[in-house]
C-alpha positions as CSV (number, residue, x, y, z in Angstrom):
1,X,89.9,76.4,118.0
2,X,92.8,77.9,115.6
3,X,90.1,77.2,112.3
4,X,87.5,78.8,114.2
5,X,90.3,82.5,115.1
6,X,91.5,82.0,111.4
7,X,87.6,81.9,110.0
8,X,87.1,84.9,112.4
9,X,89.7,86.6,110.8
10,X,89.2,86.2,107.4
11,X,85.6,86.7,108.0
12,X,86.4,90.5,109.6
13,X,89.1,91.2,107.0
14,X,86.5,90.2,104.2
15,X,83.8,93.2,105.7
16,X,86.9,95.2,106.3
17,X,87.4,95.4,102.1
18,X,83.9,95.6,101.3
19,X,83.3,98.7,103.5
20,X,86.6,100.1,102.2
21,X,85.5,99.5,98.3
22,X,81.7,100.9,99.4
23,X,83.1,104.0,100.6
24,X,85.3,104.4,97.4
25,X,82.2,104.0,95.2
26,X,80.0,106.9,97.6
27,X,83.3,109.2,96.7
28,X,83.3,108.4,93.5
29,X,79.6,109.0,92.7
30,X,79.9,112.0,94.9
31,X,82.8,113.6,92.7
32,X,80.3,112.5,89.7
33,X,77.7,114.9,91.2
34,X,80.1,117.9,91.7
35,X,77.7,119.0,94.5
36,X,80.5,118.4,97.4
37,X,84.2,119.2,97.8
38,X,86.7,117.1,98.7
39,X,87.1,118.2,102.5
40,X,82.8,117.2,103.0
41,X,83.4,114.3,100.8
42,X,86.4,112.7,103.3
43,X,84.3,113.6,106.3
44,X,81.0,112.0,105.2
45,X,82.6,109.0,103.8
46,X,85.5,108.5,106.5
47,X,88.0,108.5,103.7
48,X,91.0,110.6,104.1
49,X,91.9,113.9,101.9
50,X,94.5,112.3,100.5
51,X,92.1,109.6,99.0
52,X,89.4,111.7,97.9
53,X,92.1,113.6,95.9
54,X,93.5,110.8,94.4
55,X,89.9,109.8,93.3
56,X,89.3,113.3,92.0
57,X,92.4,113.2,90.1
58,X,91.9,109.8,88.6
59,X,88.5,110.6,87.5
């Protein structure tokens, strides 16, 4: 039963990172467009200001 909680949970924690790196790339190509700003970015992507700013700036 613990292998089975501990599969679980890697398992979640796995799609956890993917979504996280998925909305990171839809920033990212957003930025590339320059047809957005930051505020519409972090509210369509769920990513916070902070983040989309730090992509901005690193880009």
């Amino acid at each position: 039963m613990l292998m089975e909680a501990r599969l679980l949970d890697e398992r979640r924690e796995g799609i956890a990172k993917g979504e996280a790196k998925e909305k990171l790339a839809t920033a990212k190509r957003m930025l590339a467009k320059g047809c957005y700003s930051p505020e519409v970015i972090a509210e369509l992507t769920n990513l916070s200001l902070a983040d989309v700013e730090k992509l901005k700036e690193e880009s």
